[in-house]
C-alpha positions as CSV (number, residue, x, y, z in Angstrom):
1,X,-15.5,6.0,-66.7
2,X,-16.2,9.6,-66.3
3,X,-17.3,10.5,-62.7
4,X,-18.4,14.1,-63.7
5,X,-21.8,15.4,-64.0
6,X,-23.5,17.9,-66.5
7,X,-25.9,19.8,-65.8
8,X,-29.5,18.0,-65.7
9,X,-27.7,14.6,-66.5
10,X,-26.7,12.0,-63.9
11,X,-22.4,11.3,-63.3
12,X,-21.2,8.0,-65.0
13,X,-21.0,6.2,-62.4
14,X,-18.2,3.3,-61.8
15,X,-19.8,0.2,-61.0
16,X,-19.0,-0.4,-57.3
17,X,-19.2,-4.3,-56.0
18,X,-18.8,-5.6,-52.6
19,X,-18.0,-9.2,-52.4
20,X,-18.3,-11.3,-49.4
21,X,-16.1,-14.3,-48.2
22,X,-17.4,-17.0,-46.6
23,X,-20.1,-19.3,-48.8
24,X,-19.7,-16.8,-51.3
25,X,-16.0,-17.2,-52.5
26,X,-15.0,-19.9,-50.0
27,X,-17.1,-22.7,-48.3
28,X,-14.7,-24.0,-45.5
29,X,-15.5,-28.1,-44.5
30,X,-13.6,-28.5,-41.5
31,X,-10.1,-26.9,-41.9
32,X,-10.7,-27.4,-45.8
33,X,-11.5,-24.3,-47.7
34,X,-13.0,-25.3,-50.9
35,X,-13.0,-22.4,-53.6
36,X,-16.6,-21.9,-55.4
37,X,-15.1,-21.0,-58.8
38,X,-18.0,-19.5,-61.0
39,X,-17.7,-16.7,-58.3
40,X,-13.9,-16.0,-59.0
41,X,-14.5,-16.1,-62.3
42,X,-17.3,-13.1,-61.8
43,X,-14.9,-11.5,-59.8
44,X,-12.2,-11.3,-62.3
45,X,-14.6,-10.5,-65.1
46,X,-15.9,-7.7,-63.1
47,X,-12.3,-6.7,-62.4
48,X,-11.7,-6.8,-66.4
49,X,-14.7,-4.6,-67.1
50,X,-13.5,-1.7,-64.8
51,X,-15.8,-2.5,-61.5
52,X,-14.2,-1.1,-58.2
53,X,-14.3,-4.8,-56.0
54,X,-14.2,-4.5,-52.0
55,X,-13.8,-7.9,-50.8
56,X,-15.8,-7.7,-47.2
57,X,-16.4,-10.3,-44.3
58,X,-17.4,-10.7,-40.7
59,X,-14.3,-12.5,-40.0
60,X,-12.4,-8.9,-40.8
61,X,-10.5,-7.1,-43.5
62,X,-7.0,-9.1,-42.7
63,X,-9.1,-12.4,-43.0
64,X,-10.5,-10.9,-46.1
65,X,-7.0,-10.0,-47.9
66,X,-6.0,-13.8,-46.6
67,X,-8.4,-15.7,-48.8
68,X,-9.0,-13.1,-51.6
69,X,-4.7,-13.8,-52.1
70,X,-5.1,-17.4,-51.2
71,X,-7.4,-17.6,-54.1
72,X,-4.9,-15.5,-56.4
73,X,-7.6,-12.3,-56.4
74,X,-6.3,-10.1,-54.2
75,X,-5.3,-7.8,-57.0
76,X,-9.0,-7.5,-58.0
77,X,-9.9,-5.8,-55.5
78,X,-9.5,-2.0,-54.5
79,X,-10.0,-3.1,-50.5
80,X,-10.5,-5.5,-47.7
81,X,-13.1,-4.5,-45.0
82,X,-15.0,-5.9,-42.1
83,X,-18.9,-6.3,-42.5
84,X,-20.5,-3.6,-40.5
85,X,-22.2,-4.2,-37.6
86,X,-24.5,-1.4,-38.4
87,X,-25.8,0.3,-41.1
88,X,-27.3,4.3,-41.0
89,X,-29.1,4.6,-44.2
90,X,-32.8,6.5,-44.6
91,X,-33.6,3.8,-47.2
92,X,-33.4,0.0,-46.4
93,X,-30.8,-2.1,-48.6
94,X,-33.9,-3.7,-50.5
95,X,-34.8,0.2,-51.9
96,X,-31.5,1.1,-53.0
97,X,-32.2,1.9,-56.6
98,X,-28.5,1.0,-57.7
99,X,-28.2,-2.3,-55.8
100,X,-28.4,-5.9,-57.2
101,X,-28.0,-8.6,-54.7
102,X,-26.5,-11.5,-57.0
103,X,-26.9,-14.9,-54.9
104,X,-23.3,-16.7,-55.4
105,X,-25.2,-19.3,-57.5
106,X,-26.7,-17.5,-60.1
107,X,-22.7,-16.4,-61.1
C-alpha cells in the first residue's frame, strides 16, 4: 500500500497486527502445546492480504520465533518481540482510534 500522504488527505496506512503467544496461538497443558488453529489461519490470511504481523510474548522474542516456526508461521511475521513492561502513550490502549482488540475466539 502507499505510505505517502497528500496534502489534506491521511497516508494509506499498512495494516499493522501484533499477535501474542501464549492462549492466543498456543495453549500449553503440561509440556503439551496444543495449537488453536482458527488463530493461524487469521494469521496467514492477514499475512496474504499484506498486514505487517509482529508475533509478541512475555516469555521473549526468541520464545516468540520458537513457536511462531514450531507452528510453520514464522514467515508471517515481520518480527519477534518481548511484551513490554511499560507502555508511554498520552492516550490509553482503549482510545487508540486505529486499534481493534480481536479476542482469539472470535477468529
Amino acid at each position: 500500500m502507499d505510505q505517502s500522504a497528500t496534502p489534506g488527505h491521511p497516508p494509506q496506512l499498512k495494516r499493522i497486527v501484533y499477535v501474542d503467544v501464549d492462549d492466543t496461538l498456543v495453549r500449553t497443558v503440561g509440556t503439551k502445546r496444543i495449537p488453536i488453529p482458527k488463530v493461524i489461519e487469521q494469521v496467514r490470511s492477514l499475512h496474504a492480504s499484506g498486514a505487517d504481523l509482529y508475533c509478541w510474548s512475555t516469555g521473549g522474542a526468541i520464545y516468540a520465533r520458537h513457536i511462531a516456526t514450531e507452528l510453520g508461521i514464522a514467515d508471517c511475521f515481520t518480527a519477534f518481540l518481548p511484551k513490554p513492561h511499560l507502555m508511554i502513550d498520552d492516550l490509553p490502549v482503549a482510545e487508540w482510534r486505529t486499534c481493534t482488540q480481536l479476542h482469539p475466539a472470535n477468529c
